[in-house]
PyMOL Python script that loads the backbone (N, CA, C, O; Angstrom):
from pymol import cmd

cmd.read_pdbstr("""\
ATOM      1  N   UNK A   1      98.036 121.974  59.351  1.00  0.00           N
ATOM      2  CA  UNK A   1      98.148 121.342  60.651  1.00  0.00           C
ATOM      3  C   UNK A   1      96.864 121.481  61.468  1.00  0.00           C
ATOM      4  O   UNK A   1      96.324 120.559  62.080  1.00  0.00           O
ATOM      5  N   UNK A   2      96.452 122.713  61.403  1.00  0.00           N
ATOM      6  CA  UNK A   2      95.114 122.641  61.821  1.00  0.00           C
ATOM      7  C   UNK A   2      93.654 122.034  61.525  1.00  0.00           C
ATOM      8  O   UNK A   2      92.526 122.282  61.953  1.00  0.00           O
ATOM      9  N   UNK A   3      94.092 121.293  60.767  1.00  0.00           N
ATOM     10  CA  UNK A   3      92.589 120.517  60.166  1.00  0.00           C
ATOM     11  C   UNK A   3      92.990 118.968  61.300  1.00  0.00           C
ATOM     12  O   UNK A   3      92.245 118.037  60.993  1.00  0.00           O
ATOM     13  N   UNK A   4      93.865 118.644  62.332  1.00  0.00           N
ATOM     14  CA  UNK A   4      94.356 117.597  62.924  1.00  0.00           C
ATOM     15  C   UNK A   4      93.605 117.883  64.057  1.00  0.00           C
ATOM     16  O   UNK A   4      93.578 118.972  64.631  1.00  0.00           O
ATOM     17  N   UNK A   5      92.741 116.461  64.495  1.00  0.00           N
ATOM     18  CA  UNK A   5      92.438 116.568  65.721  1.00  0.00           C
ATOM     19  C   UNK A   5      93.393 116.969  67.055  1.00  0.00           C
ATOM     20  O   UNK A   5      94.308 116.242  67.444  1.00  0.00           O
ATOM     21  N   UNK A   6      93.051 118.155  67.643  1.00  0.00           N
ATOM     22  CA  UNK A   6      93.587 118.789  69.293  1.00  0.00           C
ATOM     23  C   UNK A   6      94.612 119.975  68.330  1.00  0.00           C
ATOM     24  O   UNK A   6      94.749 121.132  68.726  1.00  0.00           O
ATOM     25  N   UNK A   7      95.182 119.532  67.216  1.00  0.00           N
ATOM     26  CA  UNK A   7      95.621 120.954  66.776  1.00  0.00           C
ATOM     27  C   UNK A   7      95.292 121.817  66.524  1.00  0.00           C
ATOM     28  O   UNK A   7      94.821 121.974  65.398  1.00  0.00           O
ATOM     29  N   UNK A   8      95.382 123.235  67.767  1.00  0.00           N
ATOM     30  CA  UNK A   8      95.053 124.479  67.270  1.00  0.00           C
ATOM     31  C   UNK A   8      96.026 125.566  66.552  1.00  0.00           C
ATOM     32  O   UNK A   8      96.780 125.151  65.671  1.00  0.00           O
ATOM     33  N   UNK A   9      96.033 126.678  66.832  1.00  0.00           N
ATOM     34  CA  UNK A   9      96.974 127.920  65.985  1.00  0.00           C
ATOM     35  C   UNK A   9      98.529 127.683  66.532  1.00  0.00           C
ATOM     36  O   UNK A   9      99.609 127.512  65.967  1.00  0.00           O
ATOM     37  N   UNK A  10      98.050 127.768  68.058  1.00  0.00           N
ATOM     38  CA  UNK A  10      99.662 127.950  68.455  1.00  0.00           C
ATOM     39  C   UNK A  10     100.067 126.755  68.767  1.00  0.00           C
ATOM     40  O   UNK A  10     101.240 126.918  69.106  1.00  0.00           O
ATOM     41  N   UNK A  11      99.639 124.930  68.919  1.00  0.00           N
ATOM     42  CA  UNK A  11     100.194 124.056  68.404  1.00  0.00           C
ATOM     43  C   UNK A  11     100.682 124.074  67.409  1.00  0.00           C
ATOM     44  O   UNK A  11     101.896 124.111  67.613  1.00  0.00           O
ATOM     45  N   UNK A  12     100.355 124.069  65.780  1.00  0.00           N
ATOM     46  CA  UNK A  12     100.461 124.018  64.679  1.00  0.00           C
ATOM     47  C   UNK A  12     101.715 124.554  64.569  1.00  0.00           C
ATOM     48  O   UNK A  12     102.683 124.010  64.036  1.00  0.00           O
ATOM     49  N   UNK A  13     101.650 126.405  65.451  1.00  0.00           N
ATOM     50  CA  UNK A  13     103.108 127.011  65.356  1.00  0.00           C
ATOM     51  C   UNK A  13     104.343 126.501  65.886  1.00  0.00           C
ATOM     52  O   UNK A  13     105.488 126.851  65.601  1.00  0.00           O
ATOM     53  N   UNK A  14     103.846 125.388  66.915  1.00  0.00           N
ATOM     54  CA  UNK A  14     104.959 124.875  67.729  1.00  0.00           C
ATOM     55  C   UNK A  14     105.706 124.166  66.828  1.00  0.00           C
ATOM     56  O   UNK A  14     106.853 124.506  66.538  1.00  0.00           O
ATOM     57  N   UNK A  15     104.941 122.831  66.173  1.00  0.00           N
ATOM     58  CA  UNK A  15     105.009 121.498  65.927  1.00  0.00           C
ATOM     59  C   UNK A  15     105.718 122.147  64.052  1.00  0.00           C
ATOM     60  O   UNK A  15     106.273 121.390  63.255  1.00  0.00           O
ATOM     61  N   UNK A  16     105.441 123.779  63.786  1.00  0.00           N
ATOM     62  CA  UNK A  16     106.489 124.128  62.573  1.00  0.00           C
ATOM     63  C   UNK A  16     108.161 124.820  63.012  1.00  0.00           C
ATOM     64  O   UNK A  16     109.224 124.611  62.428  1.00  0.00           O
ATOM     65  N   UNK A  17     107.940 125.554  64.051  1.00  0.00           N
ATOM     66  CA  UNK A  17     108.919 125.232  64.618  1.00  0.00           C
ATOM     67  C   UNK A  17     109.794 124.446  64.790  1.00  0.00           C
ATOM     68  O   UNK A  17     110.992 124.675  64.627  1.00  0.00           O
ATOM     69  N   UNK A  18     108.977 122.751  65.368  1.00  0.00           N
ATOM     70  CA  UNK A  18     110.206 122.014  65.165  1.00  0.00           C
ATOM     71  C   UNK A  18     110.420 121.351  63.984  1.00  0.00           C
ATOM     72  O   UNK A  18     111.066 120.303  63.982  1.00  0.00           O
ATOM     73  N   UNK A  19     109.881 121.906  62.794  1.00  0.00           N
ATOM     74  CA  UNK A  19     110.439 121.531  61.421  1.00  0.00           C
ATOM     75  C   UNK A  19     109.437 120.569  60.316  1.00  0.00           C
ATOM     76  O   UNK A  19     109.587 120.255  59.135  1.00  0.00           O
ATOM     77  N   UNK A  20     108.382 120.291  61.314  1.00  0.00           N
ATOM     78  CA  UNK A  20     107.195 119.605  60.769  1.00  0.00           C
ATOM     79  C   UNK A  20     106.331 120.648  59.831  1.00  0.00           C
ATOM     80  O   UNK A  20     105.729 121.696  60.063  1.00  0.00           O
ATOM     81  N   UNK A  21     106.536 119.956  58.818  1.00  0.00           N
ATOM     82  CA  UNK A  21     106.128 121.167  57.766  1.00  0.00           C
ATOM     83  C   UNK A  21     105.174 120.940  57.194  1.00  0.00           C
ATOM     84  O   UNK A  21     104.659 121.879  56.587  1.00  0.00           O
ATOM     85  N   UNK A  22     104.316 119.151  57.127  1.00  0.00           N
ATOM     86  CA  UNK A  22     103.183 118.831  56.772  1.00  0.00           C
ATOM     87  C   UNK A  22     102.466 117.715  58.020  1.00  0.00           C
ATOM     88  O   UNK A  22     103.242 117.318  58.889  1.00  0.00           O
ATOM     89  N   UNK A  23     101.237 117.319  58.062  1.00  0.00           N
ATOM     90  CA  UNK A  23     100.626 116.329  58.974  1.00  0.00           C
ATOM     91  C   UNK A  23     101.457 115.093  58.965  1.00  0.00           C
ATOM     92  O   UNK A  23     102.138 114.712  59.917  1.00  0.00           O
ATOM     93  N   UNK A  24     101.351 114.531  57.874  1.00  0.00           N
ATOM     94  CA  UNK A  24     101.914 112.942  57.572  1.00  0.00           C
ATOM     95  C   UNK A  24     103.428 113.270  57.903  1.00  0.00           C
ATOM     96  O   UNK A  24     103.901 112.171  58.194  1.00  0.00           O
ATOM     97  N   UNK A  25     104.351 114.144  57.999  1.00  0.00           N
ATOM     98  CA  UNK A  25     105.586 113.767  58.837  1.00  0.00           C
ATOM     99  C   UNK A  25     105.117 113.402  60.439  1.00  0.00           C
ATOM    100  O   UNK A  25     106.084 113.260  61.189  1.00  0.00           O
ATOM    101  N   UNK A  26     104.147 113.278  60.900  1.00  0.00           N
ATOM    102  CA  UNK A  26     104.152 113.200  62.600  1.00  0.00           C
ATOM    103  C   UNK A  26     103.748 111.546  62.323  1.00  0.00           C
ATOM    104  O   UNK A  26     103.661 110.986  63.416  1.00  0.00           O
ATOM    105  N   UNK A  27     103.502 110.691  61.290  1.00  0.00           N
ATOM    106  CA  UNK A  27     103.426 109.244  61.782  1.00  0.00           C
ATOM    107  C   UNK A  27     104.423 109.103  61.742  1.00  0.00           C
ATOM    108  O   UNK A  27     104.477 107.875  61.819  1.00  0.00           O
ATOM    109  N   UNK A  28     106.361 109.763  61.602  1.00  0.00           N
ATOM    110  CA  UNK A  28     106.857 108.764  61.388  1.00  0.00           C
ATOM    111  C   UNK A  28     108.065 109.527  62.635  1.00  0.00           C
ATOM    112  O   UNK A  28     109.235 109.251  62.901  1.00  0.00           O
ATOM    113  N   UNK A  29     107.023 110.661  63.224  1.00  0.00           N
ATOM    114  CA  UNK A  29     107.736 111.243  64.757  1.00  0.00           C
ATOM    115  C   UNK A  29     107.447 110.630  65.971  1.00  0.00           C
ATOM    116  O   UNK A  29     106.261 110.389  66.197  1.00  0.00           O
ATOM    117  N   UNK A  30     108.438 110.271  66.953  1.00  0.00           N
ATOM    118  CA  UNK A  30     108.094 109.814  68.558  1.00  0.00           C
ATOM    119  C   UNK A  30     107.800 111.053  69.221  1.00  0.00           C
ATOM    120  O   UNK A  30     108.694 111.857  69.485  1.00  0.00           O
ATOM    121  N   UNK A  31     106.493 111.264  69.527  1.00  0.00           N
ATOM    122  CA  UNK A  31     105.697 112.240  70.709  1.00  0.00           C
ATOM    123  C   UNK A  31     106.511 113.118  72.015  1.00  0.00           C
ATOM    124  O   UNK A  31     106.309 114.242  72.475  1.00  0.00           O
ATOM    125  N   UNK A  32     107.481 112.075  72.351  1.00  0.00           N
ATOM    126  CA  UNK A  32     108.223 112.213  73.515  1.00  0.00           C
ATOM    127  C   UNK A  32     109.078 112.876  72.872  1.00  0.00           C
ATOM    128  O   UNK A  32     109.046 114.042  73.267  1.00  0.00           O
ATOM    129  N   UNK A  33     109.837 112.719  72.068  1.00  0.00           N
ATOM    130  CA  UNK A  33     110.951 113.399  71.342  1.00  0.00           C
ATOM    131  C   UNK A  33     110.525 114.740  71.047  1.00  0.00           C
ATOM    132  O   UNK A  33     111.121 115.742  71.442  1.00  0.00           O
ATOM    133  N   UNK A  34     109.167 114.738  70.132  1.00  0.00           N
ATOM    134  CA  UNK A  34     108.707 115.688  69.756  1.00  0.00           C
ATOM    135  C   UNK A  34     108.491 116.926  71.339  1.00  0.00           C
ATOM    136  O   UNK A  34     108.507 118.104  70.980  1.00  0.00           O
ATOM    137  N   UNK A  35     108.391 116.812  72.208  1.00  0.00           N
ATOM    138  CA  UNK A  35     107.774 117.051  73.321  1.00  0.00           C
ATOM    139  C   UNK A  35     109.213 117.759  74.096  1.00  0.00           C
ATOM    140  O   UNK A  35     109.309 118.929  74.467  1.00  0.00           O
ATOM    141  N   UNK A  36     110.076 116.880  74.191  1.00  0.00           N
ATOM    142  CA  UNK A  36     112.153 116.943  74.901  1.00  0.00           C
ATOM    143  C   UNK A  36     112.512 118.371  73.463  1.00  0.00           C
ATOM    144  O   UNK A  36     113.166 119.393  73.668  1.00  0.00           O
ATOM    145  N   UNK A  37     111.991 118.058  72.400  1.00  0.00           N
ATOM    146  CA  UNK A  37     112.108 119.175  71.494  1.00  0.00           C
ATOM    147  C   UNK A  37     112.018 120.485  71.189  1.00  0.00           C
ATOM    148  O   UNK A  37     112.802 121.263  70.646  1.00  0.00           O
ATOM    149  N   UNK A  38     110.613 120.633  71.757  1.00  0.00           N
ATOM    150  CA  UNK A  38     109.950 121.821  72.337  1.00  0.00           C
ATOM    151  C   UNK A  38     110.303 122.597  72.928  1.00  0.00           C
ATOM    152  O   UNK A  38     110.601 123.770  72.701  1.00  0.00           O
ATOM    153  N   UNK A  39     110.301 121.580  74.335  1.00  0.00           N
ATOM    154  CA  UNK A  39     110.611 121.780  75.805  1.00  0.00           C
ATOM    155  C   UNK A  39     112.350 122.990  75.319  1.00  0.00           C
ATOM    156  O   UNK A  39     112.479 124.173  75.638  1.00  0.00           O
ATOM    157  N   UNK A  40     113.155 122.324  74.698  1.00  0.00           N
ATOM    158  CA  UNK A  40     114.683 123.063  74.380  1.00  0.00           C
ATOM    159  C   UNK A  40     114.407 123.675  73.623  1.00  0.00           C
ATOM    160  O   UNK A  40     114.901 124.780  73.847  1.00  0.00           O
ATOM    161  N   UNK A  41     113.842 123.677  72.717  1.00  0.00           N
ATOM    162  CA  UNK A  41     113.014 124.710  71.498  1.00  0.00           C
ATOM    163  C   UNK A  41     112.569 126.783  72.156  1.00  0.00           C
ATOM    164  O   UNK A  41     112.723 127.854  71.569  1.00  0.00           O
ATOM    165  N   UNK A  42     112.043 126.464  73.491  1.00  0.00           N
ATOM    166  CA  UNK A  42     111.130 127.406  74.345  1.00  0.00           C
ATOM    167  C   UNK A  42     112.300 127.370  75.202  1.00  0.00           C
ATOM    168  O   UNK A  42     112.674 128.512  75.466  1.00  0.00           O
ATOM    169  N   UNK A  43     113.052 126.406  75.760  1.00  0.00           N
ATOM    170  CA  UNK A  43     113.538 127.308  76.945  1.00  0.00           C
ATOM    171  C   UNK A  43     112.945 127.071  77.950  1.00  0.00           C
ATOM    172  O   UNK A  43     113.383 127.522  79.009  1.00  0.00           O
ATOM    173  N   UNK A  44     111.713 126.256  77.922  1.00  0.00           N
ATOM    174  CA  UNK A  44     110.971 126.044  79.476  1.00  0.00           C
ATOM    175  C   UNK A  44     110.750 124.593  79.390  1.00  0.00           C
ATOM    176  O   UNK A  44     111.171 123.952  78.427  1.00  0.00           O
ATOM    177  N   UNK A  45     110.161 124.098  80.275  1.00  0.00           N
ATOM    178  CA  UNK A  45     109.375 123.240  80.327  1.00  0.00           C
ATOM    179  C   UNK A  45     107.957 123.125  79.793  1.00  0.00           C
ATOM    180  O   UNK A  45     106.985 123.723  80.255  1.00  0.00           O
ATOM    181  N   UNK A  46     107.954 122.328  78.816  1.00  0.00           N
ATOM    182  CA  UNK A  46     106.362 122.326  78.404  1.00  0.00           C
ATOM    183  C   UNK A  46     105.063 121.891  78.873  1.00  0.00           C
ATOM    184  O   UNK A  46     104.951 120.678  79.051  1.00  0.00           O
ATOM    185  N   UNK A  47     104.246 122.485  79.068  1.00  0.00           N
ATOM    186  CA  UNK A  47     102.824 121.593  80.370  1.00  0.00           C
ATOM    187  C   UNK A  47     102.570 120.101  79.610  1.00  0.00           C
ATOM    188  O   UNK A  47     102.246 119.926  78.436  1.00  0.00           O
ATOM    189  N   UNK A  48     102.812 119.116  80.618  1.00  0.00           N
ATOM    190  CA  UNK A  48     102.607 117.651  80.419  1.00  0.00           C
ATOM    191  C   UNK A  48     101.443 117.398  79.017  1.00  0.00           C
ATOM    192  O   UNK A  48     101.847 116.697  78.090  1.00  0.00           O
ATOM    193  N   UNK A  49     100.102 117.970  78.947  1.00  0.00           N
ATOM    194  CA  UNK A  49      99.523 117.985  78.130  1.00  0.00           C
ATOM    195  C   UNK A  49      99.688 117.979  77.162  1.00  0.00           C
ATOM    196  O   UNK A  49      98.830 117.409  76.489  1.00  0.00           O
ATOM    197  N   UNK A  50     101.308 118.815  76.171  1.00  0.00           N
ATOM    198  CA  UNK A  50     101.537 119.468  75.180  1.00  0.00           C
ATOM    199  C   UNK A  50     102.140 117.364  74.452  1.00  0.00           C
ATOM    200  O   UNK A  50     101.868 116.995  73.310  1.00  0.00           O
ATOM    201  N   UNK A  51     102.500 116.935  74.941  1.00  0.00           N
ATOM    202  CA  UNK A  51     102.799 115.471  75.274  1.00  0.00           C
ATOM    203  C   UNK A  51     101.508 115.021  74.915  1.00  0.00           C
ATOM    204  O   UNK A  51     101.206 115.252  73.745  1.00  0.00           O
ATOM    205  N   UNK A  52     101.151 114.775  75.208  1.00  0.00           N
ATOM    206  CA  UNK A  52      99.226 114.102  75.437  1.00  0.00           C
ATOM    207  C   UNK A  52      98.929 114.747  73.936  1.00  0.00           C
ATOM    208  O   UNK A  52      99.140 114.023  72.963  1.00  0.00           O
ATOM    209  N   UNK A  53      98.666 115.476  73.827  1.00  0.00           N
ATOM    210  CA  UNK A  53      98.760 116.153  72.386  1.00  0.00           C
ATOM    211  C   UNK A  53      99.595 115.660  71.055  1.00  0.00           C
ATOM    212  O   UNK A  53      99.258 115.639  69.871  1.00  0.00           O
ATOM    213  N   UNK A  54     100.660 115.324  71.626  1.00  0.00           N
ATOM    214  CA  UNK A  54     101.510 115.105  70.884  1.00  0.00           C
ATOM    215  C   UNK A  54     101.257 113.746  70.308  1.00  0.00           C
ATOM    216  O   UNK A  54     101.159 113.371  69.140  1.00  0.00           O
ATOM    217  N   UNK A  55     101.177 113.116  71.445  1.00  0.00           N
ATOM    218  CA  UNK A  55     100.839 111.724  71.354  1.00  0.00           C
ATOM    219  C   UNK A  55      99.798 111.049  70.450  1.00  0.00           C
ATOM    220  O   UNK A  55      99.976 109.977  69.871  1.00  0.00           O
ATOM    221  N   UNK A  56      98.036 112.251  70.366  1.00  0.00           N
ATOM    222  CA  UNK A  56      97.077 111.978  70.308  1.00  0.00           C
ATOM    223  C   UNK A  56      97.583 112.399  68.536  1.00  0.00           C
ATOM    224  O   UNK A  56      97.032 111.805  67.609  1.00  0.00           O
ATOM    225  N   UNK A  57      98.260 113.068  68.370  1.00  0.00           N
ATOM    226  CA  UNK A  57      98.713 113.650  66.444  1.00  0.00           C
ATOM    227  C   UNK A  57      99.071 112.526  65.603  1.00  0.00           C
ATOM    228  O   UNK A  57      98.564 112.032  64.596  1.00  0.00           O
ATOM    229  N   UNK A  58     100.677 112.113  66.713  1.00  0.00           N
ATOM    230  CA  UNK A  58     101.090 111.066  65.893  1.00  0.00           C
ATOM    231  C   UNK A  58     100.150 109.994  66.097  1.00  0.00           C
ATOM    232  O   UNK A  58     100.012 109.234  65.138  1.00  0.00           O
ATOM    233  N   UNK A  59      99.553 109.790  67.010  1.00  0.00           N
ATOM    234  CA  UNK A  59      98.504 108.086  66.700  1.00  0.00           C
ATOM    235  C   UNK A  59      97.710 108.502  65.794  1.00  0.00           C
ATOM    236  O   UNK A  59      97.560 107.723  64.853  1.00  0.00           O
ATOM    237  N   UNK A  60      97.006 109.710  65.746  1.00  0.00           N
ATOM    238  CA  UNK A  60      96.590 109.666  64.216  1.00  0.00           C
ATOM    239  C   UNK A  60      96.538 109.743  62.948  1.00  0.00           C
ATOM    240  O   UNK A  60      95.623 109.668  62.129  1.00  0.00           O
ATOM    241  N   UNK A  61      98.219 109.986  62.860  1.00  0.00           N
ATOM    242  CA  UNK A  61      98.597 110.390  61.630  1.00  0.00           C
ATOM    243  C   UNK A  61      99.058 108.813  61.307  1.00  0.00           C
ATOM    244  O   UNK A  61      99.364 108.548  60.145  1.00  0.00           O
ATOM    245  N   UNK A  62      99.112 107.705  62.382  1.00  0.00           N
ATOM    246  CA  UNK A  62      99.497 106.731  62.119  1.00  0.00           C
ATOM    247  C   UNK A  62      98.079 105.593  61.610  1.00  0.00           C
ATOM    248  O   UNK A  62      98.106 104.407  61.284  1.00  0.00           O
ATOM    249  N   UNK A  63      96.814 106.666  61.737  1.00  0.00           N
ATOM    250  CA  UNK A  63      95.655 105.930  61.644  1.00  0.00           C
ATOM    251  C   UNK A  63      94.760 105.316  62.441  1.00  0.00           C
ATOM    252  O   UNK A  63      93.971 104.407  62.184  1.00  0.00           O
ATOM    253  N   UNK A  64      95.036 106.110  63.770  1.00  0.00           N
ATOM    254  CA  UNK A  64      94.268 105.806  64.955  1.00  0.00           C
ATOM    255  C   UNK A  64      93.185 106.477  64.814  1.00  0.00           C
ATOM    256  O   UNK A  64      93.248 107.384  63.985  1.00  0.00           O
ATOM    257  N   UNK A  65      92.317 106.346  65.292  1.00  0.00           N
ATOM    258  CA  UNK A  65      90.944 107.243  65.242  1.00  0.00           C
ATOM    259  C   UNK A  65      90.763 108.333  66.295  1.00  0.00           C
ATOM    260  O   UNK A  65      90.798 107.973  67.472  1.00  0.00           O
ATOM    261  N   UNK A  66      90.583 109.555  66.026  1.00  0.00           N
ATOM    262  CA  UNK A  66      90.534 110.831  66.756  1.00  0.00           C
ATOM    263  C   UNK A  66      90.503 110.433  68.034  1.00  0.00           C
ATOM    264  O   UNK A  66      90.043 109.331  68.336  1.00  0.00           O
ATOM    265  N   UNK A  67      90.966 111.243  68.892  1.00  0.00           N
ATOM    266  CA  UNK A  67      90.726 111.198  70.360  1.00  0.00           C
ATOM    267  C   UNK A  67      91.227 112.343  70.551  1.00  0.00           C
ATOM    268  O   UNK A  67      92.118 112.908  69.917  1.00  0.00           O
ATOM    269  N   UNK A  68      90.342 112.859  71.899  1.00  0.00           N
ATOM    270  CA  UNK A  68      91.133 114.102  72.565  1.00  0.00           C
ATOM    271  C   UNK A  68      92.201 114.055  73.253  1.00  0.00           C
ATOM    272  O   UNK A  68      92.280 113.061  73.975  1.00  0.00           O
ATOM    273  N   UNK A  69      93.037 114.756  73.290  1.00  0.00           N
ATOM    274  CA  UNK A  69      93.827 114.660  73.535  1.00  0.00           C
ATOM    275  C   UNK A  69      94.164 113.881  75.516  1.00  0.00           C
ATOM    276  O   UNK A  69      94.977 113.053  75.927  1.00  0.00           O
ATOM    277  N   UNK A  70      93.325 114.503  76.054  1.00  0.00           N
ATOM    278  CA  UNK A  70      93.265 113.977  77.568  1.00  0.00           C
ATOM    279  C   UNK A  70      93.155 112.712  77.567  1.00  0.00           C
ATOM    280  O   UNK A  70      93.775 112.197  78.496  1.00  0.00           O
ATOM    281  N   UNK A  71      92.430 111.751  76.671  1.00  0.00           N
ATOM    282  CA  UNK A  71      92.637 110.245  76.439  1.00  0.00           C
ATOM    283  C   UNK A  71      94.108 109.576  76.631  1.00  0.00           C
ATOM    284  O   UNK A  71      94.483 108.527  77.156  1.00  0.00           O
ATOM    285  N   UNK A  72      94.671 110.477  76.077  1.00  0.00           N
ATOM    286  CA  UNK A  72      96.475 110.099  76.545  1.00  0.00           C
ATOM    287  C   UNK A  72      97.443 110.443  77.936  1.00  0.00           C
ATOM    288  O   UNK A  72      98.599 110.157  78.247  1.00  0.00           O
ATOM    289  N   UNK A  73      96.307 111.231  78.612  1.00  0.00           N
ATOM    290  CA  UNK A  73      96.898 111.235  79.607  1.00  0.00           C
ATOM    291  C   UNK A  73      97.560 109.936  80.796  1.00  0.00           C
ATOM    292  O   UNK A  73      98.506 109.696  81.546  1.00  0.00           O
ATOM    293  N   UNK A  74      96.175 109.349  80.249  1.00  0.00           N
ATOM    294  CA  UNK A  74      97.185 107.918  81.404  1.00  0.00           C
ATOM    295  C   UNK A  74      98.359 107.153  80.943  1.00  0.00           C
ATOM    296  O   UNK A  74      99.297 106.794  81.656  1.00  0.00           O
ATOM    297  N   UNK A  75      98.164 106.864  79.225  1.00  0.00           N
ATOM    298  CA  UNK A  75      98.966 106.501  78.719  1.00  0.00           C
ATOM    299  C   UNK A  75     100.539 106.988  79.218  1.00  0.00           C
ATOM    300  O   UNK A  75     101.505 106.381  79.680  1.00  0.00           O
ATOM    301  N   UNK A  76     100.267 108.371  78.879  1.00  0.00           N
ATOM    302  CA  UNK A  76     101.487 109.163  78.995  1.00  0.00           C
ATOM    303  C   UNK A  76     101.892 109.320  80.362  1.00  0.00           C
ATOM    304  O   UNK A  76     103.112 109.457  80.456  1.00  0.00           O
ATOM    305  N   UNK A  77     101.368 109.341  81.287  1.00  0.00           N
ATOM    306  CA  UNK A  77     101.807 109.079  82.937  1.00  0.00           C
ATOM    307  C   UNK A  77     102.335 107.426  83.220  1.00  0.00           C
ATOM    308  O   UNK A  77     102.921 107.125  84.260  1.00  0.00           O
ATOM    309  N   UNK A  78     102.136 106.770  82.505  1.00  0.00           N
ATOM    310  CA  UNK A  78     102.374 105.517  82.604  1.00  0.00           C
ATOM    311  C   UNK A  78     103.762 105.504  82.320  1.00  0.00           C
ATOM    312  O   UNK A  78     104.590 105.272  83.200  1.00  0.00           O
ATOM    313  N   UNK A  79     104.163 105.817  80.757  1.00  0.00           N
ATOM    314  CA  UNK A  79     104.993 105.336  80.207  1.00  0.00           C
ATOM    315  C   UNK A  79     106.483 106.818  80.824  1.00  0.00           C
ATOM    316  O   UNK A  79     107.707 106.740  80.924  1.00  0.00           O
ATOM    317  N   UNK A  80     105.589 107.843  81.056  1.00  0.00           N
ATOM    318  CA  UNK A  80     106.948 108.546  81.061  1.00  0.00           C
ATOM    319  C   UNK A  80     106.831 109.154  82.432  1.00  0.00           C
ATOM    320  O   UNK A  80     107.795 109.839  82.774  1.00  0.00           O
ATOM    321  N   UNK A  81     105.662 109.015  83.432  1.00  0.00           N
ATOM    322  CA  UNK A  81     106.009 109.499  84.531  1.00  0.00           C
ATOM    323  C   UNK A  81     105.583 111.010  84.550  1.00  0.00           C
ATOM    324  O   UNK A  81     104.909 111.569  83.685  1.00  0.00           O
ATOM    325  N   UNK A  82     106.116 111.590  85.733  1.00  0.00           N
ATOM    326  CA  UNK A  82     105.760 113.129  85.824  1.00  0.00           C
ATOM    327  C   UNK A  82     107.213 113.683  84.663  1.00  0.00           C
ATOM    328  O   UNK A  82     108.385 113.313  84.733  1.00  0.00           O
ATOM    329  N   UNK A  83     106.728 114.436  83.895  1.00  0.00           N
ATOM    330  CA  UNK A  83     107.809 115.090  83.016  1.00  0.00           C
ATOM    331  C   UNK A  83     107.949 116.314  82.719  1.00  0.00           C
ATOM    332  O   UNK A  83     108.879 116.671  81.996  1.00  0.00           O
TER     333      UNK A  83
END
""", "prot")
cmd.dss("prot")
cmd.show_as("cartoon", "prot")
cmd.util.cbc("prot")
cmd.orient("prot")
């Protein structure tokens, strides 16, 4: 998981947590889901970013070309608001 652009140690640990056990399962995960997952996974609320992140995995596991993760921030304020 860590060879994925914006994935570091304790992403990687999150995103096995929720059952993602190789890269190529996240093209065929929704970000947001992945994210509402977490969020009940922890018990807290997850910082908006972890989203943005999420977002920036699956677009590339779907064959988007790297981006940091903050590139998704507008996206992700757009489509889902403060979350």
């Amino acid at each position: 998981m860590e060879d994925l652009p914006n994935i570091g140690p304790a992403m990687a640990a999150d995103l096995r947590a929720l059952g993602i056990a190789h890269p190529r399962e996240l093209a065929h995960r929704d970000a947001f889901v992945l994210y509402q997952a977490l969020c009940a996974h922890s018990g807290k609320r997850q910082d908006p970013c972890v989203l943005d992140t999420f977002m920036a995995a699956t677009d590339f596991m779907r064959g988007a070309a790297p981006a940091p993760w903050w590139a998704y921030t507008a996206q992700r304020k757009l489509l889902y608001g403060s979350v």
